[in-house]
C-alpha positions as CSV (number, residue, x, y, z in Angstrom):
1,X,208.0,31.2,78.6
2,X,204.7,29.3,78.0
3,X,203.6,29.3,81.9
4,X,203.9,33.7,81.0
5,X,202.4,33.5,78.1
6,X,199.6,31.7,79.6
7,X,199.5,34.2,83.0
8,X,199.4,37.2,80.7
9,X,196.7,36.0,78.3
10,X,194.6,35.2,81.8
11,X,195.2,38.9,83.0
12,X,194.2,40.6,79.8
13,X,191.0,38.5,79.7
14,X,190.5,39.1,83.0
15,X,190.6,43.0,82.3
16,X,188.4,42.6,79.1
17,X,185.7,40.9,81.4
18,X,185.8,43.6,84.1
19,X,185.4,46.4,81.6
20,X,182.7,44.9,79.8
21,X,180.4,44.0,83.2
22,X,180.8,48.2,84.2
23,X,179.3,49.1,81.0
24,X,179.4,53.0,79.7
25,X,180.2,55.5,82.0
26,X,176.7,57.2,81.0
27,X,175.1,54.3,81.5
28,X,170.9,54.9,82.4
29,X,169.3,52.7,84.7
30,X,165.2,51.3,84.3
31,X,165.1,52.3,88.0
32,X,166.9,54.8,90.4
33,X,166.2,56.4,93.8
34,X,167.0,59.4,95.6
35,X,167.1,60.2,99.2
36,X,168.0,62.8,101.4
37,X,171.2,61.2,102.3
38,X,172.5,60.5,98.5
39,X,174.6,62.1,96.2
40,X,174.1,62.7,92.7
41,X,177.3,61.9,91.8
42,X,176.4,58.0,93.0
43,X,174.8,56.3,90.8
44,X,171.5,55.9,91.8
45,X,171.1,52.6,92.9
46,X,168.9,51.7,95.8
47,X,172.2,51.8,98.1
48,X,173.9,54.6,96.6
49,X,171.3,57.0,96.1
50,X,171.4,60.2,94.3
51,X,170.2,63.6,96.5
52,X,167.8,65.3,93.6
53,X,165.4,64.7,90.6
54,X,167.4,66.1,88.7
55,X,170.5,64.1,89.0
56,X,168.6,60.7,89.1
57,X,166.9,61.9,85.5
58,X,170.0,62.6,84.3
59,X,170.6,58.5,84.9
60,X,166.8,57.0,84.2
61,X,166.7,55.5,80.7
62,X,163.4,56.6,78.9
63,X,160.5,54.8,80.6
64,X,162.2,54.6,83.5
65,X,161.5,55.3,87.3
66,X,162.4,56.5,90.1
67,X,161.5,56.4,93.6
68,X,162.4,57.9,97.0
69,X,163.7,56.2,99.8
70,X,162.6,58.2,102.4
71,X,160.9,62.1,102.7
72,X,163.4,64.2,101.7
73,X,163.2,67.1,99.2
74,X,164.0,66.7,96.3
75,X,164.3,69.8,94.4
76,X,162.7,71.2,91.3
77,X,163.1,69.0,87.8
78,X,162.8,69.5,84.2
79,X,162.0,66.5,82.4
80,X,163.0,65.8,79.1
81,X,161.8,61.9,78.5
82,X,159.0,59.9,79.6
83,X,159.3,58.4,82.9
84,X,157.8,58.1,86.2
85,X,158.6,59.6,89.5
86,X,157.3,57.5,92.2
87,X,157.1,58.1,96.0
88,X,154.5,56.9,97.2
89,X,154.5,56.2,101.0
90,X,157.4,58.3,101.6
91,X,156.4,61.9,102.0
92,X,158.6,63.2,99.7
93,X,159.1,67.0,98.5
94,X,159.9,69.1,95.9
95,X,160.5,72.6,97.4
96,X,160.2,75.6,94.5
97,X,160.1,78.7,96.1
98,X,164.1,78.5,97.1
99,X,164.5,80.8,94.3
100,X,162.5,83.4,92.5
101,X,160.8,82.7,89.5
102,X,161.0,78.6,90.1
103,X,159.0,75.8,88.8
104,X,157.9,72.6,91.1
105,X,158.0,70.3,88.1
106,X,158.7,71.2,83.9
107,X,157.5,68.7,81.5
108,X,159.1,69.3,78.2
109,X,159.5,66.3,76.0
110,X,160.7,67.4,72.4
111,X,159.0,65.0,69.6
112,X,161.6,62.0,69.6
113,X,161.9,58.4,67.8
114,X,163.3,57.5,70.6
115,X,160.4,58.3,72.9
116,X,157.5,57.9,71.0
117,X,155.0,58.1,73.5
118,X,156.2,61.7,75.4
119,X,154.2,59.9,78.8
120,X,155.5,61.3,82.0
121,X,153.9,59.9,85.7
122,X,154.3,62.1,89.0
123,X,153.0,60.1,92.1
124,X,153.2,61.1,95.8
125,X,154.7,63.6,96.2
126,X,154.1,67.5,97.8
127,X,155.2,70.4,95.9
128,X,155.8,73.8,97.5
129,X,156.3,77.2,96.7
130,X,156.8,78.9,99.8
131,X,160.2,81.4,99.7
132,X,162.9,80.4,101.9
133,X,163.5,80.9,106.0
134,X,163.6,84.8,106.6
135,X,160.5,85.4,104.3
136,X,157.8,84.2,106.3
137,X,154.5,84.2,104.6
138,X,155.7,85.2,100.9
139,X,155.1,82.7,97.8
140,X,158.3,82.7,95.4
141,X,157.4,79.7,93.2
142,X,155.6,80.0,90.0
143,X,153.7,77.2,88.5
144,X,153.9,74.0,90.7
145,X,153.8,71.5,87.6
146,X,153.9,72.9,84.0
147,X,153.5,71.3,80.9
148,X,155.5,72.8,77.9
149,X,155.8,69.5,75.7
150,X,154.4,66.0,75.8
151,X,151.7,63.9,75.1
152,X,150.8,62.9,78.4
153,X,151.2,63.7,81.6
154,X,149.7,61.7,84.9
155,X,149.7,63.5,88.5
156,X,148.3,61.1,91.0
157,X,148.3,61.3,95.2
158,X,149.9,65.4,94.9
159,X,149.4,68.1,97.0
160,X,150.3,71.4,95.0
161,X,150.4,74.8,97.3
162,X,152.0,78.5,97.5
163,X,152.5,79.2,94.0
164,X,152.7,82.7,92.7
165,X,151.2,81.6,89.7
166,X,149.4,77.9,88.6
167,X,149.4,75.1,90.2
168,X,148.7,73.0,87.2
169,X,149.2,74.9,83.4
170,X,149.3,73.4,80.7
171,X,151.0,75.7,78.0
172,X,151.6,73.7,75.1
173,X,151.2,74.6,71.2
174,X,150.1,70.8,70.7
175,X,147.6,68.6,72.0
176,X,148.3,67.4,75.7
177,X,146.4,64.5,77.5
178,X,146.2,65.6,81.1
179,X,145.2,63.0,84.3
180,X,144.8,64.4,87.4
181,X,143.9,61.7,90.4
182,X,143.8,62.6,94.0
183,X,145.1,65.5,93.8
184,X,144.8,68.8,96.1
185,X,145.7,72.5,94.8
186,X,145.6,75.4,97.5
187,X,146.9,78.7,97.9
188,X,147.5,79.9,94.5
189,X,148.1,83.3,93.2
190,X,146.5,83.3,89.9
191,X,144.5,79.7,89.4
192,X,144.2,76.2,90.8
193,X,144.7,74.8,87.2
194,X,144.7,76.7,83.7
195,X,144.1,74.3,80.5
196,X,146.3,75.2,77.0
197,X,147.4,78.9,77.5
198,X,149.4,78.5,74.2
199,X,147.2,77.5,71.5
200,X,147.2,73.6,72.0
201,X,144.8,71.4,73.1
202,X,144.0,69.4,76.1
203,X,142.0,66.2,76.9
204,X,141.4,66.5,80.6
205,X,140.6,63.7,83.1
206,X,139.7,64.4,86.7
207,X,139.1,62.6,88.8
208,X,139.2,63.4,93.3
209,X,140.3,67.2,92.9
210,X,140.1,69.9,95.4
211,X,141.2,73.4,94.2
212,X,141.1,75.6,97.3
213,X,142.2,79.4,98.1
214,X,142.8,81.1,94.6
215,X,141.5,83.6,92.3
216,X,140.0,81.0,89.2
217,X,139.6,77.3,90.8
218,X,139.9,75.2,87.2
219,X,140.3,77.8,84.1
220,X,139.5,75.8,80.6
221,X,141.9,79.2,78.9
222,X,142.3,77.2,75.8
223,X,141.1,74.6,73.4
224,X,139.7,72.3,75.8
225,X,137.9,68.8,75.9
226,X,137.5,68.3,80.0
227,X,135.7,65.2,82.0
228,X,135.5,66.4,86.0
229,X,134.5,64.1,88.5
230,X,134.3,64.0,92.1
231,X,135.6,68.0,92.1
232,X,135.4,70.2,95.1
233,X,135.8,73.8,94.3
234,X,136.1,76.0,97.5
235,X,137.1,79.6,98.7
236,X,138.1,80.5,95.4
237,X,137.2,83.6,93.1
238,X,135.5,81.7,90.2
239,X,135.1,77.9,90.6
240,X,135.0,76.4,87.1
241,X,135.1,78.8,84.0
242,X,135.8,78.1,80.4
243,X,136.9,81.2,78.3
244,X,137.2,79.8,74.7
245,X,135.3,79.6,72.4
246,X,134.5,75.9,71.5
247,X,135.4,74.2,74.7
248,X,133.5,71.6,76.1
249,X,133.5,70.2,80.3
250,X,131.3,67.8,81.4
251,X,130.9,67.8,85.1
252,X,129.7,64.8,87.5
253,X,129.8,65.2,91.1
254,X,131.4,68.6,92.2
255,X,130.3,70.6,94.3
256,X,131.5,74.4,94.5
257,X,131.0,76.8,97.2
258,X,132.3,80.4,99.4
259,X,133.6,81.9,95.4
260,X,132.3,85.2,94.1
261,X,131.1,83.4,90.8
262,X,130.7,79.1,91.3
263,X,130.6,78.6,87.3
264,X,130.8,80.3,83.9
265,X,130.8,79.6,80.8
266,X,132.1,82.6,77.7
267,X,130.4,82.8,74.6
268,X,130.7,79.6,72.3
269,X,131.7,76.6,75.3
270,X,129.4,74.6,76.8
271,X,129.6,73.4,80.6
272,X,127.1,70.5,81.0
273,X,126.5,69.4,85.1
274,X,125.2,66.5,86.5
275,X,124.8,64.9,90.3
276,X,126.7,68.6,91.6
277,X,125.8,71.0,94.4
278,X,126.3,74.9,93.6
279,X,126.0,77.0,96.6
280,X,126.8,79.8,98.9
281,X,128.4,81.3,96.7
282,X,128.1,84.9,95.2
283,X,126.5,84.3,92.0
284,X,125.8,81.0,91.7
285,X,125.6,80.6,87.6
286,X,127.2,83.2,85.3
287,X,126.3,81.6,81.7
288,X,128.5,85.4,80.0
289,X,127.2,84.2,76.6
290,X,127.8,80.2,76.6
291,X,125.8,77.2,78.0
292,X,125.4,75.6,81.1
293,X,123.9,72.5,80.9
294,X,121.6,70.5,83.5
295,X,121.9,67.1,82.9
296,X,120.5,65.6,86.1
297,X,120.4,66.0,89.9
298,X,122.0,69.1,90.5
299,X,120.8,71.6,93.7
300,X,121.4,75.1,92.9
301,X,120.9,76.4,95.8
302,X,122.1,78.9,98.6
303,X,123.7,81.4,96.6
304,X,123.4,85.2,97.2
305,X,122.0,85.1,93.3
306,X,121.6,81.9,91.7
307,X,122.0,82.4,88.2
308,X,120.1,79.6,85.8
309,X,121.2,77.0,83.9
310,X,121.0,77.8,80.2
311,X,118.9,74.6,79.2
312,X,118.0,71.4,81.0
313,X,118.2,67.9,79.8
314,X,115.8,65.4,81.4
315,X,117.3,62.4,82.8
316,X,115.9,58.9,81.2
């Protein structure tokens, strides 16, 4: 009776230890991966990878990241918490334009205690909004990343192409740090990137942009406080233009070229350039009511009609 006694007690401990090492079935991870080859009903390791974004979110604690194993795509993704999405090396995908009316990446991070700092990374990675086989040629994706909630967003090392609409917007009611880094925008129906469409605000840092192939290259459409450098605004309708009253861009190193209008600046905002090249374009200056600022070393050049800058300041 004792020797069962003791065998029993064994077993149940036994079970007790097991159970607690698996942990919650919802358990999040600080890191998971995808890959082509995963499933998102595995759970994410590095060995059992999930297939989409969205399933690895769904198992990244806040803070977290995930990264790609190899180049697969990996579907559109709303997130909902701060983490990072990491696939560098990789050539990794998000495809968007398998369905109508779809969005590369949604950032919308409600106000939380639990994620105080609403910070979201995206690194690496192309995002695509061409349609699907049998529509050759059409663009089906809307916005390529766009920012509803949170109080920072990073997007380093992305191409963006073939949206219908953006390929960066930021449409928040409340104020939005945005960071782009090495990033290239092309092929866009409406604008390369368009700035607080919803009555926030945004603190902009670029830094390496290109904006190639769409109607308005980098739109400040809202409350906007912008630092530009190293920008290259191409083949695009209007290159830079701020439309709100109040906003402020200061520009170092761009050069913009083959648009109908290179820069302009509405009544009230204030564009201030320094070290840039304006040319061959249309008009090269459209001040419409606000200021364009020389600050040093610009050529202005080139341009079917230059335009002017609105004042000069004389470098010290």
């Amino acid at each position: 009776m004792m020797h069962r006694n003791t065998m029993s007690a064994l077993i149940l401990a036994s079970a007790v230890t097991a159970a607690l090492s698996a942990g919650p079935a919802n358990a999040q991870s600080t890191r998971t991966w995808v890959s082509g080859n995963g499933s998102d009903g595995d759970p994410c390791s590095r060995f059992l990878p999930c297939k989409t974004f969205a399933g690895a979110l769904s198992k990244t604690s806040i803070n977290g990241e995930i990264s790609c194993v190899d180049g697969g795509g990996y579907g559109p993704v709303t997130i909902n918490k701060s983490v990072t999405i990491d696939c560098t090396g990789t050539y990794a995908s998000i495809l968007a334009g398998g369905a109508v009316g779809t969005t590369g990446v949604t950032v919308n991070i409600a106000p939380s205690a639990d994620d105080p700092h609403r910070s979201v990374r995206v690194r690496g990675l192309s995002i695509n909004g061409t349609g699907p086989v049998g529509t050759a040629g059409t663009r089906t994706g809307i916005d390529g990343i766009r920012v509803v909630q949170a109080s920072s967003v990073l997007v380093e090392d992305v191409v963006i192409g073939e949206f219908t609409q953006q390929g960066v917007e930021v449409a928040a009611s409340a104020t939005v740090n945005l960071t782009l880094d090495n990033v290239l925008i092309r092929n866009t129906n409406v604008s390369g990137v368009t700035l607080a469409t919803s009555g926030g605000q945004v603190v902009a840092s670029f830094n390496n942009v290109r904006v190639d192939g769409t109607p308005l290259g980098v739109s400040a459409a809202g409350l906007t406080r912008a630092n530009l450098r190293n920008v290259m605004l191409a083949h695009n309708g209007i290159g830079l233009r701020t439309s709100n009253t109040d906003n402020i861009v200061n520009v170092d190193n761009m050069k913009v070229s083959f648009s109908t209008a290179g820069v302009q600046s509405s009544a009230g905002s204030t564009i201030r350039i320094a070290n840039s090249t304006i040319t061959q374009n249309v008009t090269g200056l459209f001040p419409n009511g606000g200021s364009i600022v020389s600050m040093a070393d610009n050529s202005l050049t080139g341009n079917t009609t230059d335009g002017s800058f609105t004042n000069t300041v004389p470098k010290l």
